[in-house]
N, CA, C and O of each residue as an XYZ file, in Angstrom:
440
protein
N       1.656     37.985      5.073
C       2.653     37.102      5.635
C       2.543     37.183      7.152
O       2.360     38.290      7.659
N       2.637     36.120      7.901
C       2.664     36.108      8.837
C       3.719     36.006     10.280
O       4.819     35.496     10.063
N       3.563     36.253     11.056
C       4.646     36.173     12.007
C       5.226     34.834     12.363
O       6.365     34.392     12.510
N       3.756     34.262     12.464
C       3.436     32.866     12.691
C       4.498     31.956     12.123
O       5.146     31.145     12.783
N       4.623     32.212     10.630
C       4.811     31.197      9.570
C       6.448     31.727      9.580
O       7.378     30.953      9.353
N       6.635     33.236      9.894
C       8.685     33.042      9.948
C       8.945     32.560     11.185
O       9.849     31.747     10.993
N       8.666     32.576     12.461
C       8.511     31.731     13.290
C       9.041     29.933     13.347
O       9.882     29.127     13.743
N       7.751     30.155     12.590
C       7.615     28.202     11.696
C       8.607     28.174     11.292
O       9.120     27.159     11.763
N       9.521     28.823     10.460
C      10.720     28.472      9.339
C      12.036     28.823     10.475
O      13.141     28.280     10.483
N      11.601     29.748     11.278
C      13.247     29.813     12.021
C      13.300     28.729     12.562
O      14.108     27.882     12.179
N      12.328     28.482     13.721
C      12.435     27.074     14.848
C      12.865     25.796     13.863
O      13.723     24.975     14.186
N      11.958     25.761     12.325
C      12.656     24.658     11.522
C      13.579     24.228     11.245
O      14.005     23.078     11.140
N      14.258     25.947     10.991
C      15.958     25.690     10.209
C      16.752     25.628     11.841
O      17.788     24.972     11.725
N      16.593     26.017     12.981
C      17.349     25.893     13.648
C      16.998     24.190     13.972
O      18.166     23.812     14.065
N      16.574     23.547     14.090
C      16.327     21.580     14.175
C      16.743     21.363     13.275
O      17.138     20.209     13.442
N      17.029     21.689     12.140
C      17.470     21.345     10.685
C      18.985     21.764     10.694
O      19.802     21.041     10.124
N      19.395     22.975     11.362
C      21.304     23.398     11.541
C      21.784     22.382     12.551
O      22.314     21.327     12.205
N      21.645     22.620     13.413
C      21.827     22.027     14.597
C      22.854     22.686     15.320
O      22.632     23.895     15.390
N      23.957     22.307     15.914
C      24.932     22.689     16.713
C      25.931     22.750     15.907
O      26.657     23.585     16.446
N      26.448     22.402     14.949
C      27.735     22.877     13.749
C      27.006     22.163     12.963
O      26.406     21.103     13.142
N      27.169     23.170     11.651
C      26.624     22.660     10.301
C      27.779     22.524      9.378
O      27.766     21.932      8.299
N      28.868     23.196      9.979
C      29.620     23.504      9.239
C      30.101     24.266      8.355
O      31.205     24.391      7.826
N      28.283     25.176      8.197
C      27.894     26.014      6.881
C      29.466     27.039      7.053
O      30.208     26.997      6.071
N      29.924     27.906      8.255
C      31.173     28.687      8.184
C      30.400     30.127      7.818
O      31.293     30.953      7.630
N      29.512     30.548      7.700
C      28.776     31.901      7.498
C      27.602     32.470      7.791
O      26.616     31.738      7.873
N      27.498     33.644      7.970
C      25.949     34.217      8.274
C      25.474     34.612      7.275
O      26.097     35.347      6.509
N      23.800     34.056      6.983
C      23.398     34.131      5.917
C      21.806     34.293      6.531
O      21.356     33.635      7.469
N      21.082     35.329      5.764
C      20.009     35.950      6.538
C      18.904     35.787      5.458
O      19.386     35.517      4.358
N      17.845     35.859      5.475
C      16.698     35.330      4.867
C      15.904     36.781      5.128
O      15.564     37.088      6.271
N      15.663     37.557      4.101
C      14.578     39.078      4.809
C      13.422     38.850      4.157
O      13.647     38.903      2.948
N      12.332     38.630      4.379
C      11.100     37.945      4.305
C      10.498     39.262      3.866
O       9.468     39.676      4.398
N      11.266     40.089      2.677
C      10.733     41.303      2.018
C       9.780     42.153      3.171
O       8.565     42.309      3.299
N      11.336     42.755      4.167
C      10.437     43.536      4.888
C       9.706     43.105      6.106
O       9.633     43.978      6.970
N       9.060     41.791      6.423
C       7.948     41.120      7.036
C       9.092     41.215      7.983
O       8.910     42.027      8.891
N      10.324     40.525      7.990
C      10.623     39.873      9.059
C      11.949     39.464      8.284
O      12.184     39.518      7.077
N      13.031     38.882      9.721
C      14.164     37.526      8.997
C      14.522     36.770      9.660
O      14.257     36.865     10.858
N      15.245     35.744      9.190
C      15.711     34.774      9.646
C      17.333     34.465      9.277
O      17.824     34.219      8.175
N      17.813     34.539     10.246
C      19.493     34.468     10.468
C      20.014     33.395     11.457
O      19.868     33.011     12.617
N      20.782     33.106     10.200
C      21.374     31.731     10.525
C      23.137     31.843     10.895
O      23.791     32.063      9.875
N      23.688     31.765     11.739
C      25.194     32.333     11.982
C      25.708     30.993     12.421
O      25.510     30.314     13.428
N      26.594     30.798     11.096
C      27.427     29.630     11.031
C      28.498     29.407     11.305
O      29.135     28.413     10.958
N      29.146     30.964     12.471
C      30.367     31.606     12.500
C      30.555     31.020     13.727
O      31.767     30.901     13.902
N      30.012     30.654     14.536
C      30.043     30.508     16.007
C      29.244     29.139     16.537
O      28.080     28.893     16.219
N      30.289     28.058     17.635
C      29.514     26.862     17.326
C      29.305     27.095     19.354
O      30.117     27.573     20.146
N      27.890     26.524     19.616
C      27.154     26.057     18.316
C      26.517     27.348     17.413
O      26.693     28.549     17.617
N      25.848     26.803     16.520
C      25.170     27.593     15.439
C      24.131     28.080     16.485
O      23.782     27.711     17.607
N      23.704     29.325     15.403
C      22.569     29.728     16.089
C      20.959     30.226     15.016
O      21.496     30.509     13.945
N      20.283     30.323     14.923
C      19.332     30.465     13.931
C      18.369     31.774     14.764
O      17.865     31.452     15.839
N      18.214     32.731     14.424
C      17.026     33.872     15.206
C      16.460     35.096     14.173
O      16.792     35.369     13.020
N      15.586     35.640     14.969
C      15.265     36.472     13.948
C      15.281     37.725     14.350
O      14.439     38.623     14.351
N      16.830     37.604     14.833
C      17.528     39.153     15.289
C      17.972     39.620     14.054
O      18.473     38.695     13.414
N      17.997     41.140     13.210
C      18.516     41.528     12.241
C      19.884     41.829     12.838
O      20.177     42.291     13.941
N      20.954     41.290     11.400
C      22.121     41.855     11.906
C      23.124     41.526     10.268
O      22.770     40.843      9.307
N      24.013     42.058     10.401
C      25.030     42.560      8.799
C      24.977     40.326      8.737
O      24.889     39.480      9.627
N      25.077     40.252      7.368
C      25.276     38.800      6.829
C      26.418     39.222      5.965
O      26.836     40.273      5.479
N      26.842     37.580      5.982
C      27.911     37.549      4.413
C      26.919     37.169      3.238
O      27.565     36.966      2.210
N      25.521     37.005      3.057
C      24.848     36.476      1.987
C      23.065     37.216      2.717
O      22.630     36.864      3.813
N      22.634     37.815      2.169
C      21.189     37.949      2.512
C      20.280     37.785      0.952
O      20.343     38.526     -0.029
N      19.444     36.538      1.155
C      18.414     36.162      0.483
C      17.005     37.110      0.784
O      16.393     37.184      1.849
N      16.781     37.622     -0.166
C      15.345     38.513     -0.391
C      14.331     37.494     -0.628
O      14.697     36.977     -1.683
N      13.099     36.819     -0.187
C      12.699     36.096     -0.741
C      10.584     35.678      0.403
O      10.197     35.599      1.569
N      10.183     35.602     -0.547
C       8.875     35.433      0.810
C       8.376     34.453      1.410
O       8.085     33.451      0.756
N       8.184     34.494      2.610
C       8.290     32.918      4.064
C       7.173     32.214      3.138
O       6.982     31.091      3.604
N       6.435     32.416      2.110
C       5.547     31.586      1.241
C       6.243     30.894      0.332
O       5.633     29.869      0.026
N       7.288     31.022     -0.244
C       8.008     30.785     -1.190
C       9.176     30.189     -0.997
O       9.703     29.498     -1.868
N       9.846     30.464      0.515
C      10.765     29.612      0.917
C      10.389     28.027      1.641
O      10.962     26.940      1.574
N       9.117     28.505      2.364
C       7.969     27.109      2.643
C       8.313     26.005      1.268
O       8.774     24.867      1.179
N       7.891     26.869      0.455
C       7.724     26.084     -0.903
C       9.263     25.335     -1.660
O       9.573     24.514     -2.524
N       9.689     25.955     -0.989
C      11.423     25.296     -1.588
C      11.657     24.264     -0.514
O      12.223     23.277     -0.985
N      11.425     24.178      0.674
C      11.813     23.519      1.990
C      10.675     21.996      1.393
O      11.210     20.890      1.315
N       9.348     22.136      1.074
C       9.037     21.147      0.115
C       9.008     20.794     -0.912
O       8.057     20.098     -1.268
N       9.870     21.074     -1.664
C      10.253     20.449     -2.921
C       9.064     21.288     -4.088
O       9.037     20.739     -5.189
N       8.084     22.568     -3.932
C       7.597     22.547     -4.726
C       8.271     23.636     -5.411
O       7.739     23.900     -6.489
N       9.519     24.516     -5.044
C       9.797     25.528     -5.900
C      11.283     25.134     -5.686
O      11.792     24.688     -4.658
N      12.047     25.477     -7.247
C      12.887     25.353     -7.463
C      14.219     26.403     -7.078
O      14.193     27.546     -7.534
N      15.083     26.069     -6.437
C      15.562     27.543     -6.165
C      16.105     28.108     -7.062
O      16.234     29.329     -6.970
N      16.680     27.299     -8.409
C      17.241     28.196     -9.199
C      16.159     28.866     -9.971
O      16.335     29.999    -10.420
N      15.288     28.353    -10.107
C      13.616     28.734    -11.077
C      13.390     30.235    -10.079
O      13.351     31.439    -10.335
N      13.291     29.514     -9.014
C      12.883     30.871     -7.862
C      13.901     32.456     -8.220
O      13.516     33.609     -8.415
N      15.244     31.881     -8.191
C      15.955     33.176     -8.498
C      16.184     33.280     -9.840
O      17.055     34.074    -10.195
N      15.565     32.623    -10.698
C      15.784     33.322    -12.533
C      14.177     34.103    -12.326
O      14.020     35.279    -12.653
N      13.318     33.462    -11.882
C      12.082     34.148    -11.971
C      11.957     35.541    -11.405
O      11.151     36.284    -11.966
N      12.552     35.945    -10.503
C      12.478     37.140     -9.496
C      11.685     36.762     -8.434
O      11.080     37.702     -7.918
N      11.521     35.795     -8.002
C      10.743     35.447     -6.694
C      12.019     34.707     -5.491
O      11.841     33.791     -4.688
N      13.248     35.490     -5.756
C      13.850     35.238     -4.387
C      15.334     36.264     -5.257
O      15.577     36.174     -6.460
N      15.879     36.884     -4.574
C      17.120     37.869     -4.987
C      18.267     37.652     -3.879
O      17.899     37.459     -2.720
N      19.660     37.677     -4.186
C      20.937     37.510     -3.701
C      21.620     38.501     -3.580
O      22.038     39.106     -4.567
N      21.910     38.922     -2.179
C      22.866     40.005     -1.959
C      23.945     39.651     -1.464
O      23.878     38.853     -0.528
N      25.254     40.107     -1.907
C      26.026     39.626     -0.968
C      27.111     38.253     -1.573
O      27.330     38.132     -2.778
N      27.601     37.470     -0.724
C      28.504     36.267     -1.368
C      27.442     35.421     -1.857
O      26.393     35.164     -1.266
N      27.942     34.868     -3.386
C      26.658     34.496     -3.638
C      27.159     32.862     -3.434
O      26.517     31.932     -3.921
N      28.417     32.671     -2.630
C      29.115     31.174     -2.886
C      28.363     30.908     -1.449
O      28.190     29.703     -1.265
N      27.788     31.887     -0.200
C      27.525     31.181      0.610
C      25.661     30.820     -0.126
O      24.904     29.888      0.146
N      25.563     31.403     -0.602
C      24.268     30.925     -1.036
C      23.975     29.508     -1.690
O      22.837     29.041     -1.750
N      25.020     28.918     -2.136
C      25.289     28.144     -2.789
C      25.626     27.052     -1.750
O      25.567     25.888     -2.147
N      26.038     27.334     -0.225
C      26.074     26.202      0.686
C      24.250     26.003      1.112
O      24.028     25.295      2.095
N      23.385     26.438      0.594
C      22.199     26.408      1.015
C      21.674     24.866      0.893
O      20.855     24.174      1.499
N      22.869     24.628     -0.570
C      21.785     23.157     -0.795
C      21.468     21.661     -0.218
O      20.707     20.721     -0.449
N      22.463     22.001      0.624
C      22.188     20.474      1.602
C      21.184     21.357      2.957
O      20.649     20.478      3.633
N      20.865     22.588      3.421
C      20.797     22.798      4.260
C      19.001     22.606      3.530
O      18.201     22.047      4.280
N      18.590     22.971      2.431
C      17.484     22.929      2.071
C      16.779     21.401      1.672
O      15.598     21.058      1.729
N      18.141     20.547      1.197
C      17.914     19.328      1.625
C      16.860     18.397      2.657
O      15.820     17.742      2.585
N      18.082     18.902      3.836
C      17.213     18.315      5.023
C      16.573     18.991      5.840
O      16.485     18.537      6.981
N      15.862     20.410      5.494
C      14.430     20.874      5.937
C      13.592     19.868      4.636
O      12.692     19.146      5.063
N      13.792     19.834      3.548
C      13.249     19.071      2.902
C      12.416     17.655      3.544
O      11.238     17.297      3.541
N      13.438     17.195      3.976
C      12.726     16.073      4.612
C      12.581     16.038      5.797
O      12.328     14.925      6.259
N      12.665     17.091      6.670
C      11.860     17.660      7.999
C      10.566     17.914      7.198
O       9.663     17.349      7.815
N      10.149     18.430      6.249
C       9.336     18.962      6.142
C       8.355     18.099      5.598
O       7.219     18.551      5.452
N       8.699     16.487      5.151
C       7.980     16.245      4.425
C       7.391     14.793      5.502
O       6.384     14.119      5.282
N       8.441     14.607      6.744
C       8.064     13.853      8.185
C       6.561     14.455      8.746
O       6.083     14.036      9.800
């Protein structure tokens, strides 16, 4: 995994949050170890970095596999019945993910 590629996904999701999302929580992405990506929905504007710090929701999951959800080729609920992405934490903010995966969706597919 590369640095490169969580990089790629923070700068994404932060063009994709924007300045209020509304999301209302911090929710962190740990790239198993590699790296993360934290998204803090607590404070406007939003902010997206890949400073580690306590979340209300941290997704376990790999910057290959979240790529793959941001284009439509992996399913997120498939992803977390399979064991290729795990939920710590509130699992209701995880559940605000789906418009946010939405429109990296179609960032991603511009």
């Amino acid at each position: 995994m590369s640095a490169e590629l969580i990089s790629e996904i923070t700068a994404g999701l932060a063009q994709v949050i924007g300045e209020d999302s509304g999301f209302g929580s911090i929710l962190k992405f740990d790239f198993e170890g590699a790296g993360v990506t934290v998204i803090d929905g607590k404070t406007v504007p939003n902010s997206v970095s890949n400073t580690d710090m306590p979340a209300d929701c941290t997704i376990v999951i790999s910057a290959e596999n979240l790529m793959k959800m941001f284009k439509r080729e992996l399913d997120p609920t498939m992803a977390f019945m399979q064991g290729k992405m795990k939920v710590a934490g509130d699992m209701s903010v995880a559940m605000k993910l789906g418009p946010i995966l939405q429109k990296a969706a179609a960032a991603a597919s511009v």
